[in-house]
DRENTORKOL-3810 file (N, C-alpha, C; in nm, 4 decimals):
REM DRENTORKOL-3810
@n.u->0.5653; n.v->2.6877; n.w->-0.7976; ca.u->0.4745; ca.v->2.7354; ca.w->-0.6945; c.u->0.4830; c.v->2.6427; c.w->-0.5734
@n.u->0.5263; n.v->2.6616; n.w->-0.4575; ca.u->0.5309; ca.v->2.6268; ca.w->-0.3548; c.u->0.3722; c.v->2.5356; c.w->-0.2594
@n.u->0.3161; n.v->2.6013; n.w->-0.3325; ca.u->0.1852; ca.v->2.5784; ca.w->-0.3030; c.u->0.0805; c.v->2.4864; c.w->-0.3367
@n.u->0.1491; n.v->2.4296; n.w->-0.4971; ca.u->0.0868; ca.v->2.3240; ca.w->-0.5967; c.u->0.1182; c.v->2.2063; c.w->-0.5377
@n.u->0.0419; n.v->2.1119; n.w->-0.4777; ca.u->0.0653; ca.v->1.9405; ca.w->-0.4843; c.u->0.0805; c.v->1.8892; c.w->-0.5765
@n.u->0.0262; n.v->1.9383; n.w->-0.6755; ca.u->0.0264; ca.v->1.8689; ca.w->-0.8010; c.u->0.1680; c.v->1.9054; c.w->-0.8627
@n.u->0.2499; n.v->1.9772; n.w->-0.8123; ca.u->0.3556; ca.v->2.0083; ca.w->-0.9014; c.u->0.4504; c.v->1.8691; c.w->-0.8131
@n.u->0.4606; n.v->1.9155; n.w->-0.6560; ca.u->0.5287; ca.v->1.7843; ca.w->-0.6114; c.u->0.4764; c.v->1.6694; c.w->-0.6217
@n.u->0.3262; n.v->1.6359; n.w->-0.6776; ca.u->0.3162; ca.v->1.4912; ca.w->-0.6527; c.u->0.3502; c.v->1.4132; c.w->-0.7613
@n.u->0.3510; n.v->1.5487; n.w->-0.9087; ca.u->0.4077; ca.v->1.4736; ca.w->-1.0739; c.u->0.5756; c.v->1.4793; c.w->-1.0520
@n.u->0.6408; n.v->1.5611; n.w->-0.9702; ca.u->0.7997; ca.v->1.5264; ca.w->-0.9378; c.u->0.8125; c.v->1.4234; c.w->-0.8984
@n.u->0.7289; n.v->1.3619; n.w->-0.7454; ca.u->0.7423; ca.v->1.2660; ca.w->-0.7035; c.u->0.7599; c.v->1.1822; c.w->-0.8191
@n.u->0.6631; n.v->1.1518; n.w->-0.8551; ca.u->0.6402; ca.v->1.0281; ca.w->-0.9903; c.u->0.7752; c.v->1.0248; c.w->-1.0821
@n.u->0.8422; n.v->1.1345; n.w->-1.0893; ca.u->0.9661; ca.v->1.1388; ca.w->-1.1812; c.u->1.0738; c.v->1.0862; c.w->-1.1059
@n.u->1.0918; n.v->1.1304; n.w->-0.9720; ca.u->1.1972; ca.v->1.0499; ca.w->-0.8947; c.u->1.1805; c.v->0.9387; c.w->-0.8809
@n.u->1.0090; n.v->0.8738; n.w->-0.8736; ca.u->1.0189; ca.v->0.7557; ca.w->-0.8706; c.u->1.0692; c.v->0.6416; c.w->-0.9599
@n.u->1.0505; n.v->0.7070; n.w->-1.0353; ca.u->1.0978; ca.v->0.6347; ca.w->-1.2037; c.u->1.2099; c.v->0.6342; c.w->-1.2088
@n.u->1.3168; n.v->0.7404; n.w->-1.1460; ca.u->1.3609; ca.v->0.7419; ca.w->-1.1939; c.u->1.4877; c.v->0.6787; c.w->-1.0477
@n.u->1.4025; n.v->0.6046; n.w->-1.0179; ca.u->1.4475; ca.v->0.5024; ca.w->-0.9029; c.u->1.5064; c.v->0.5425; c.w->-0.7767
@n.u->1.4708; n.v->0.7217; n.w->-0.7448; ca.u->1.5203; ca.v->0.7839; ca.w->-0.6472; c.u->1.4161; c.v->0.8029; c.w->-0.5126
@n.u->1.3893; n.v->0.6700; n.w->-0.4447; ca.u->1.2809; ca.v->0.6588; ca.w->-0.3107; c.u->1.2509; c.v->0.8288; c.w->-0.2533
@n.u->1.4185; n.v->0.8025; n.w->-0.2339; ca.u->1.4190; ca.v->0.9450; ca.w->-0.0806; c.u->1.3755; c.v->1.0675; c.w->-0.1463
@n.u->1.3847; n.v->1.1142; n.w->-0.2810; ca.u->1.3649; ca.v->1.1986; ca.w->-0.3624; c.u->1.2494; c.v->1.2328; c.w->-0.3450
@n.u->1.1508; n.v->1.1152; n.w->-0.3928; ca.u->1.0212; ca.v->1.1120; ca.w->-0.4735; c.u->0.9447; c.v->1.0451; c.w->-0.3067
@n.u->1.0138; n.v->1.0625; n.w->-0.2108; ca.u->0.8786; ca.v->1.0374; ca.w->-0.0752; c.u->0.8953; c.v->1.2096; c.w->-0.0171
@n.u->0.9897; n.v->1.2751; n.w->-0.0423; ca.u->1.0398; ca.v->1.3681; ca.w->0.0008; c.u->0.9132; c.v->1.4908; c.w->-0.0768
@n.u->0.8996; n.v->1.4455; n.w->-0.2049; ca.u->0.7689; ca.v->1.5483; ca.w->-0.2379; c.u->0.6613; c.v->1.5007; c.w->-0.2664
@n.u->0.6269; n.v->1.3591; n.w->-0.2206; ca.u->0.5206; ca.v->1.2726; ca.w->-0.2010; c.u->0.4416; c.v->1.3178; c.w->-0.0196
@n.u->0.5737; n.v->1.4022; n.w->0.0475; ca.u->0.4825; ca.v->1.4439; ca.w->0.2012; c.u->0.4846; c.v->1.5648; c.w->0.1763
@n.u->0.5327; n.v->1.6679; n.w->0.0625; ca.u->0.4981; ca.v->1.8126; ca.w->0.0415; c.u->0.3942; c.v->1.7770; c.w->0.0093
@n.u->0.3417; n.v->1.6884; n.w->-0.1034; ca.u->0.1993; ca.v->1.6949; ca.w->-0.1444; c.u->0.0925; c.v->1.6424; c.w->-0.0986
@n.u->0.0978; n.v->1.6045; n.w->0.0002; ca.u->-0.0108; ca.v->1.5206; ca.w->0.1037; c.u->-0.0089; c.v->1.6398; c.w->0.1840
@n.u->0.0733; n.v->1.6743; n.w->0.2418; ca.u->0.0607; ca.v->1.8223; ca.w->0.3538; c.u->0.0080; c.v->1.9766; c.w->0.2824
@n.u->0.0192; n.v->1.9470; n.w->0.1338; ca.u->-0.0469; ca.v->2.0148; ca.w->0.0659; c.u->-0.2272; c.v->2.0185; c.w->0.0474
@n.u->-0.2237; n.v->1.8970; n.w->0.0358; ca.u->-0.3596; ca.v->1.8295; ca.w->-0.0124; c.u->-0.3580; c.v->1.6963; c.w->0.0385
@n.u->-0.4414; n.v->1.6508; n.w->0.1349; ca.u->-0.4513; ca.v->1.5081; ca.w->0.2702; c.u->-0.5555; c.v->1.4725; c.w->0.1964
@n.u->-0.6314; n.v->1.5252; n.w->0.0820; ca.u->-0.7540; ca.v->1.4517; ca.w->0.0304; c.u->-0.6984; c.v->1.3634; c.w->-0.1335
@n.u->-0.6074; n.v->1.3708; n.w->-0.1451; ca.u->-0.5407; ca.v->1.3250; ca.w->-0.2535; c.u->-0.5204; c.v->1.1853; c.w->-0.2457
@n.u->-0.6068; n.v->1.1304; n.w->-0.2971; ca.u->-0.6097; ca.v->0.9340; ca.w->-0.2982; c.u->-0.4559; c.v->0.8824; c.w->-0.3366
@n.u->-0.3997; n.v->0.9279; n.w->-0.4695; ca.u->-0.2916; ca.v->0.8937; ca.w->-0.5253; c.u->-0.1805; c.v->0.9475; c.w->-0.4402
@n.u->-0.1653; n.v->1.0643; n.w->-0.3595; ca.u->-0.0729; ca.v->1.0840; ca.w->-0.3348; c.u->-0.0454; c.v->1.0172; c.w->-0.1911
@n.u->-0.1345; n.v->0.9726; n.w->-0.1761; ca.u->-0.1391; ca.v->0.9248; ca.w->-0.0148; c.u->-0.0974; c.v->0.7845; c.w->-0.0212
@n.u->-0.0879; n.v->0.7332; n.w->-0.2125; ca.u->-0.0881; ca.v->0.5650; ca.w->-0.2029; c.u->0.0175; c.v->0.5268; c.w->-0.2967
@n.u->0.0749; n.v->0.6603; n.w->-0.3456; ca.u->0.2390; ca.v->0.6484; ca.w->-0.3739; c.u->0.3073; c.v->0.7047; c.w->-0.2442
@n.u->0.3111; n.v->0.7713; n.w->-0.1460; ca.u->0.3346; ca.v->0.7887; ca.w->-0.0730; c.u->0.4074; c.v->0.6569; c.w->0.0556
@n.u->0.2692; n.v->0.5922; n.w->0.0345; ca.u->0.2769; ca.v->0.4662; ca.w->0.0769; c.u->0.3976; c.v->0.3674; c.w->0.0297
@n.u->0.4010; n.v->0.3636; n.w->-0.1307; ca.u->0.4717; ca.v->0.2846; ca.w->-0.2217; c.u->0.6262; c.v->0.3466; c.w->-0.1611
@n.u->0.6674; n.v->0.4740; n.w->-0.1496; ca.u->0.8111; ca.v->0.4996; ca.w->-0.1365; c.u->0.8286; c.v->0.4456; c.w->-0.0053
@n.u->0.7121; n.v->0.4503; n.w->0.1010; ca.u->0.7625; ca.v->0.4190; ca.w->0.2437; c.u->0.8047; c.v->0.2572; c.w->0.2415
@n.u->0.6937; n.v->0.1960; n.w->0.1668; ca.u->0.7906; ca.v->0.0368; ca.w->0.1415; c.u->0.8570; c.v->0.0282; c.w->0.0701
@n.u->0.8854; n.v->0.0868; n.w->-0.0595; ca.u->1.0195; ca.v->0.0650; ca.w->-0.1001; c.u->1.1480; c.v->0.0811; c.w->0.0289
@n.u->1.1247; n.v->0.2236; n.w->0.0979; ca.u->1.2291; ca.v->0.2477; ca.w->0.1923; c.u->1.1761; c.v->0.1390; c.w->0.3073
@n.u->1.1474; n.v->0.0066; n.w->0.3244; ca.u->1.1410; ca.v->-0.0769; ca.w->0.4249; c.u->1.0861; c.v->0.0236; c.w->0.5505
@n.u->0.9860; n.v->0.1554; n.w->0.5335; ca.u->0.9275; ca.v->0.1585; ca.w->0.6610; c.u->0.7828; c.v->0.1661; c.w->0.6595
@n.u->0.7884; n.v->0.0555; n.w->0.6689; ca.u->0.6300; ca.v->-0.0723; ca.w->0.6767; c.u->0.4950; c.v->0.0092; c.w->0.7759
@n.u->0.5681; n.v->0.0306; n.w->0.8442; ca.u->0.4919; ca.v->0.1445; ca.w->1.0050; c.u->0.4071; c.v->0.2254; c.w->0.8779
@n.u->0.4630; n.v->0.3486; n.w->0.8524; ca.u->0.4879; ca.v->0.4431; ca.w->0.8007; c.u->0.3629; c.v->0.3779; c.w->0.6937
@n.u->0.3952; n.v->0.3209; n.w->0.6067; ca.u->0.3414; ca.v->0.2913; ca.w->0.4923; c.u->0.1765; c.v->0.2547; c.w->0.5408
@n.u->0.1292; n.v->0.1805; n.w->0.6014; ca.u->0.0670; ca.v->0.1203; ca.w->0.6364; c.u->-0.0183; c.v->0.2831; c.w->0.6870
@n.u->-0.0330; n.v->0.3535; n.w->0.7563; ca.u->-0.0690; ca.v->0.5025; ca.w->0.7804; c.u->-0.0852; c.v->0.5836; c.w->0.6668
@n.u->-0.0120; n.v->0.5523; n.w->0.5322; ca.u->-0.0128; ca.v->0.5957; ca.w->0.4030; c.u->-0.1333; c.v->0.5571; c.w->0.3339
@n.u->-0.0911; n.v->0.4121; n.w->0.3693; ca.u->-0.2253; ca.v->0.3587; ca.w->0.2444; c.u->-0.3655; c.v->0.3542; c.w->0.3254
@n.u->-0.3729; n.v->0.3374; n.w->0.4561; ca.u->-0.4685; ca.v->0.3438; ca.w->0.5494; c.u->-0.5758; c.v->0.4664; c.w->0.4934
@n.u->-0.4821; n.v->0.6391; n.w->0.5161; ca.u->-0.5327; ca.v->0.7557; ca.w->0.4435; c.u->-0.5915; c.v->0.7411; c.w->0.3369
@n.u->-0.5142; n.v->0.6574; n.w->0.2508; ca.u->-0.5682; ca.v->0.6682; ca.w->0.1076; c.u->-0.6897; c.v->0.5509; c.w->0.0847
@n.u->-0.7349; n.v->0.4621; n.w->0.2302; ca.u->-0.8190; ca.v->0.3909; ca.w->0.2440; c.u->-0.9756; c.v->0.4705; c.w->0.2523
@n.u->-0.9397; n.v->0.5199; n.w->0.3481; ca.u->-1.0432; ca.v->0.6308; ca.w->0.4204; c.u->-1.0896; c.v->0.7237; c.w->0.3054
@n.u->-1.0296; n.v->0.7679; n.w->0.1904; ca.u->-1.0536; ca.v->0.8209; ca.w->0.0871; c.u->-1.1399; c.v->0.7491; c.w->-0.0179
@n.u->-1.1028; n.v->0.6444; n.w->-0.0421; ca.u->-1.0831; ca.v->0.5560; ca.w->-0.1264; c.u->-1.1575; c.v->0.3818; c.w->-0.0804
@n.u->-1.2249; n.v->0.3921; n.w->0.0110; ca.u->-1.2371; ca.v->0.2350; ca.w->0.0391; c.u->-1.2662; c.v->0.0896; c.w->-0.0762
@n.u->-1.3221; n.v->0.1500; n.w->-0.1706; ca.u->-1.3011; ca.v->0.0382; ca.w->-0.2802; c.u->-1.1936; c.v->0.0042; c.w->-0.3329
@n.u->-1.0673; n.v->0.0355; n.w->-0.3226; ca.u->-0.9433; ca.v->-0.0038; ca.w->-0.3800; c.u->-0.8807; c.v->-0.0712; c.w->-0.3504
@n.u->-0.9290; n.v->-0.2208; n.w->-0.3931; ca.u->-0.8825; ca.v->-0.3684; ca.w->-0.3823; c.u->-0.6530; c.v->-0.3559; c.w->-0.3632
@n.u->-0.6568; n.v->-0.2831; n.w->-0.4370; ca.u->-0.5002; ca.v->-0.2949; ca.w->-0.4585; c.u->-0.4263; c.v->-0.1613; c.w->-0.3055
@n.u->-0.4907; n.v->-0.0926; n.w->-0.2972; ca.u->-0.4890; ca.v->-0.0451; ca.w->-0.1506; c.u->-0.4622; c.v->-0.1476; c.w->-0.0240
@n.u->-0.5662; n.v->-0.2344; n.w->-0.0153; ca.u->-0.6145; ca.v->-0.3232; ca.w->0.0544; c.u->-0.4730; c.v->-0.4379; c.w->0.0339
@n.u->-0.4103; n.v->-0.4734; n.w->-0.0770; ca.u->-0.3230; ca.v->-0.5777; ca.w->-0.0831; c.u->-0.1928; c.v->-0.5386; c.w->-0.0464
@n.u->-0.1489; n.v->-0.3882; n.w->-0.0575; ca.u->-0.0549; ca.v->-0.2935; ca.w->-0.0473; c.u->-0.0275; c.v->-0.3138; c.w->0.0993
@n.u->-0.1473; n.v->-0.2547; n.w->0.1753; ca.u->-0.1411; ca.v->-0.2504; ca.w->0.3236; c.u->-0.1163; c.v->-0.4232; c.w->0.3916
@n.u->-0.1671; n.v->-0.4996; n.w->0.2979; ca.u->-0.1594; ca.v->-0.6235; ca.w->0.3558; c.u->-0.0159; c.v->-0.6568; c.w->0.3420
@n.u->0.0501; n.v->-0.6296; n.w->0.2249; ca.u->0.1726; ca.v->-0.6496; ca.w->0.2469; c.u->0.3120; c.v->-0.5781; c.w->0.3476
@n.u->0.2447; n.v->-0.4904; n.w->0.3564; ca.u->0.3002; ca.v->-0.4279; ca.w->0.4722; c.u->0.3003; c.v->-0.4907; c.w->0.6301
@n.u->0.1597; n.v->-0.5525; n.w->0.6304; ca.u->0.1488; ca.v->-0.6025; ca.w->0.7510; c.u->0.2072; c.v->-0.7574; c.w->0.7604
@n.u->0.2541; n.v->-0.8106; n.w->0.6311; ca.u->0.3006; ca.v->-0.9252; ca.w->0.6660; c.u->0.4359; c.v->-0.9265; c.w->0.6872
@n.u->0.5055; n.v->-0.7719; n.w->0.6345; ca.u->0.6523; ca.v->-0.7673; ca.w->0.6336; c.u->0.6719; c.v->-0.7493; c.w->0.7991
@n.u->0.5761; n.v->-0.7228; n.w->0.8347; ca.u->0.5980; ca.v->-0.6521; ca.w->0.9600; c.u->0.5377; c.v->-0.7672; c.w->1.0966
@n.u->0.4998; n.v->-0.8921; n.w->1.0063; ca.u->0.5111; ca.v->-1.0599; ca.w->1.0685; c.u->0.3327; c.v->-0.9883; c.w->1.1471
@n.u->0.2142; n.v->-0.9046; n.w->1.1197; ca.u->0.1156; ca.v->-0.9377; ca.w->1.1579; c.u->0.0114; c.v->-0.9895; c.w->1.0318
@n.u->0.0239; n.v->-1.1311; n.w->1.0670; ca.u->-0.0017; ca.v->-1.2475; ca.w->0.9978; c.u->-0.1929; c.v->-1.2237; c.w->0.9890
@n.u->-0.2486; n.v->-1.2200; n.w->1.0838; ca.u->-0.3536; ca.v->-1.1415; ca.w->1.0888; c.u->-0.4273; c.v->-1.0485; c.w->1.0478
@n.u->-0.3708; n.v->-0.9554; n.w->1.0415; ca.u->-0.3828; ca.v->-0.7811; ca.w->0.9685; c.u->-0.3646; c.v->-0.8331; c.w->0.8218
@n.u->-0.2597; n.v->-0.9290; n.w->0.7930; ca.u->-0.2323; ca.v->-0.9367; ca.w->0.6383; c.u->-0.3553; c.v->-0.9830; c.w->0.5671
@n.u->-0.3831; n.v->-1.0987; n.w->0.6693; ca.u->-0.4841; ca.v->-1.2086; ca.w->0.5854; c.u->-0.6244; c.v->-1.1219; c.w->0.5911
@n.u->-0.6778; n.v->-1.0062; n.w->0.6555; ca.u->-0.7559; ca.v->-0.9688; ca.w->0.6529; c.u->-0.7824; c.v->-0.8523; c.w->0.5608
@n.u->-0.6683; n.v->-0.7590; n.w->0.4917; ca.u->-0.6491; ca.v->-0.7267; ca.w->0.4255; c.u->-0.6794; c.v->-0.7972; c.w->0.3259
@n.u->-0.6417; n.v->-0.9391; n.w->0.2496; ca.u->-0.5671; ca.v->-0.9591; ca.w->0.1533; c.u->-0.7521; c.v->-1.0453; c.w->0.1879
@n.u->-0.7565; n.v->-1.0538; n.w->0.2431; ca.u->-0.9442; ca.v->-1.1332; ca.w->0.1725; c.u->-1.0536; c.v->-0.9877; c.w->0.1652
@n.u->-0.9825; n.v->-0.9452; n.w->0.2169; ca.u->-1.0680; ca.v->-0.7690; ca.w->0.1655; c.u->-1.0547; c.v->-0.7269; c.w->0.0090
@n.u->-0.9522; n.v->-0.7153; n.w->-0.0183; ca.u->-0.9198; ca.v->-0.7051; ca.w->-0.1581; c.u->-0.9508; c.v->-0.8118; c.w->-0.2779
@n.u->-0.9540; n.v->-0.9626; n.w->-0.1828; ca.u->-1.0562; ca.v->-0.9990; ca.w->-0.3061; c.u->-1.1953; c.v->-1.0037; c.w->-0.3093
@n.u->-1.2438; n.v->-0.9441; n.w->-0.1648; ca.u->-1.3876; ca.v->-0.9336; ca.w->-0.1788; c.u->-1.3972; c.v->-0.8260; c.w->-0.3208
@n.u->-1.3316; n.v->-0.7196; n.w->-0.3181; ca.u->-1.3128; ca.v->-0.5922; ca.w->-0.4410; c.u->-1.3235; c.v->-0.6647; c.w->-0.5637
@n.u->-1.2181; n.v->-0.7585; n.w->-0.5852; ca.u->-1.1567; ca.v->-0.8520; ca.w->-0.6805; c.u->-1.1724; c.v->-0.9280; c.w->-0.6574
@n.u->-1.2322; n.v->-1.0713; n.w->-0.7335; ca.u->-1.1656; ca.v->-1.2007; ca.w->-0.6696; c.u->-1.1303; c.v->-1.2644; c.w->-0.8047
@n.u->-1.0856; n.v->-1.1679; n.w->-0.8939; ca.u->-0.9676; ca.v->-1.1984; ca.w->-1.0113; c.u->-0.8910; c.v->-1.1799; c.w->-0.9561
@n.u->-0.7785; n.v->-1.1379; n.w->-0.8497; ca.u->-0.6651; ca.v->-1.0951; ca.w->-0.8363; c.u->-0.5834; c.v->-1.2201; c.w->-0.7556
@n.u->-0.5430; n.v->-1.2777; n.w->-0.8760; ca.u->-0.4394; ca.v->-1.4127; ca.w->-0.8616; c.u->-0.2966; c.v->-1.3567; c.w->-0.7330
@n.u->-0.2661; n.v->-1.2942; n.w->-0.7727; ca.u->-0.1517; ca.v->-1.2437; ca.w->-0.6754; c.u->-0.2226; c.v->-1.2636; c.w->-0.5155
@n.u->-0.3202; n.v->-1.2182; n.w->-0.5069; ca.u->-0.3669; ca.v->-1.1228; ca.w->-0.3801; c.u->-0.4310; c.v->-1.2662; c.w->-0.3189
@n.u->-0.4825; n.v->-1.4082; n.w->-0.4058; ca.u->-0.4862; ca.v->-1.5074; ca.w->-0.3416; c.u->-0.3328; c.v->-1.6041; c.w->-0.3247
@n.u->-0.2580; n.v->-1.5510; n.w->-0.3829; ca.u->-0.1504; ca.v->-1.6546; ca.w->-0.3810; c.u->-0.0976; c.v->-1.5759; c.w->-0.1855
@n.u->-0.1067; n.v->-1.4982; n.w->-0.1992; ca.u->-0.0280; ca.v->-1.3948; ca.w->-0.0600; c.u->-0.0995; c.v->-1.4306; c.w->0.0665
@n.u->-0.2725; n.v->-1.4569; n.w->-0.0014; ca.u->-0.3108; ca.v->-1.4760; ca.w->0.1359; c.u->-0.3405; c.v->-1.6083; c.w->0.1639
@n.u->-0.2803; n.v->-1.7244; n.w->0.0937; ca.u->-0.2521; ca.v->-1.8796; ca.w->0.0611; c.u->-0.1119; c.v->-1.8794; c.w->0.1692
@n.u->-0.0031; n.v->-1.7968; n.w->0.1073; ca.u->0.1071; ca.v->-1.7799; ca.w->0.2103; c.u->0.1002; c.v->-1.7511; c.w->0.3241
@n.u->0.0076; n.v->-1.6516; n.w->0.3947; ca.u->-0.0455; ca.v->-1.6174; ca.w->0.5330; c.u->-0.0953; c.v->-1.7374; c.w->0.5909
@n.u->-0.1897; n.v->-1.7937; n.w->0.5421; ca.u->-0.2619; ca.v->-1.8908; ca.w->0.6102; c.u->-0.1643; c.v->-1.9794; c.w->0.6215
@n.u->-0.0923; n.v->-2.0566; n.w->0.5262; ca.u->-0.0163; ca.v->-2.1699; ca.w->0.5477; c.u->0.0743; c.v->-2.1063; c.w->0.6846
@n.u->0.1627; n.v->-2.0046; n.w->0.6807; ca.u->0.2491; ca.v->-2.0108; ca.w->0.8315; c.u->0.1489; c.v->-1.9563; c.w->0.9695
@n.u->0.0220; n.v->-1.9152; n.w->0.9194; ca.u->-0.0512; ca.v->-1.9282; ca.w->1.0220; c.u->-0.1118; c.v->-2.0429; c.w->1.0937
@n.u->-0.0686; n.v->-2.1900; n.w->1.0145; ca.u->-0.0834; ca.v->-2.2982; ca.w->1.0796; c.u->-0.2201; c.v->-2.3496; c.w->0.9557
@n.u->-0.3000; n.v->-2.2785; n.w->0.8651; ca.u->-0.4138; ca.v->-2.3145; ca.w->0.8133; c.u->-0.3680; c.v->-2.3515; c.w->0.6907
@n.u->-0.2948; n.v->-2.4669; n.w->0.7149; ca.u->-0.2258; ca.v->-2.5280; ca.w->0.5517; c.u->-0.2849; c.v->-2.5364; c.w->0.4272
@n.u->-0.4331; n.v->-2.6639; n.w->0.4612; ca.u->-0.5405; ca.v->-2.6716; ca.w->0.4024; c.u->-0.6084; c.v->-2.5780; c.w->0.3002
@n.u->-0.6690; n.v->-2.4534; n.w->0.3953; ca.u->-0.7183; ca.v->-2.3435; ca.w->0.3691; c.u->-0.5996; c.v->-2.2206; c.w->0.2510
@n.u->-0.4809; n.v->-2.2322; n.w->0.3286; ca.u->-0.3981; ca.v->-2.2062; ca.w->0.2420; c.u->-0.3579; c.v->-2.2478; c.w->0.1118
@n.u->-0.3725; n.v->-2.3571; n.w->0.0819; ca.u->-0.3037; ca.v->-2.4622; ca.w->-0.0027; c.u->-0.4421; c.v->-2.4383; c.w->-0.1381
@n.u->-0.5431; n.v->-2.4428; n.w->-0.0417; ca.u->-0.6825; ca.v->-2.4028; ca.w->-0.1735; c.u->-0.6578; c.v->-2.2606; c.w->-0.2011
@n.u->-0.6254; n.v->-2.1523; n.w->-0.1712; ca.u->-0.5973; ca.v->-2.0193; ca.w->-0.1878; c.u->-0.4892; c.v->-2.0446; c.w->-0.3237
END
């Protein structure tokens, strides 16, 4: 059915696995243009645009699936990583202390924003992260 998101957004998931980006972003935007209220599809969506290094792109992905979704600490670290690939050092670190406001179990998400701060000049502050 042409019409089901849900049919492209469980394909997506199979191309993804099955390590095919262009595949599985290719019916990751049938199913968002299907259904724009879809949290998951808007934040694998996201996931293929950084796998495919377009950070822009991604960042508009997970943003959507923000606006849906604003409690989702791992949203929040997603987009941050996007913004650091993309050298706004700023956007990252604000992200990435957003997500542990959500969490502040999430060891990763302080080690990333330990890395921000340190080349943002805040060694200190970094170094305790």
């Amino acid at each position: 059915n042409p019409t089901n998101a849900r049919i492209f957004h469980e394909r997506g998931v199979c191309f993804a696995l099955l390590k095919e980006p262009e595949k599985a972003l290719r019916d990751f935007q049938t199913a968002y243009q299907l259904d724009p209220e879809n949290e998951s599809t808007c934040e694998k969506l996201g996931n293929m645009q950084y796998l495919l290094k377009r950070y822009k792109e991604a960042i508009i992905s997970y943003s959507r699936a923000l606006a849906i979704s604003p409690e989702n600490n791992e949203l929040y670290q997603a987009r941050g990583d996007c913004r650091f690939k993309l050298d706004d050092l700023i956007g990252a670190a604000a992200d990435y202390s957003r997500a542990l406001e959500l969490n502040p179990r999430a060891g990763q998400t302080f080690y990333r924003r330990g890395v921000v701060k340190v080349q943002m000049g805040e060694r200190e502050s970094g170094c305790q992260d």
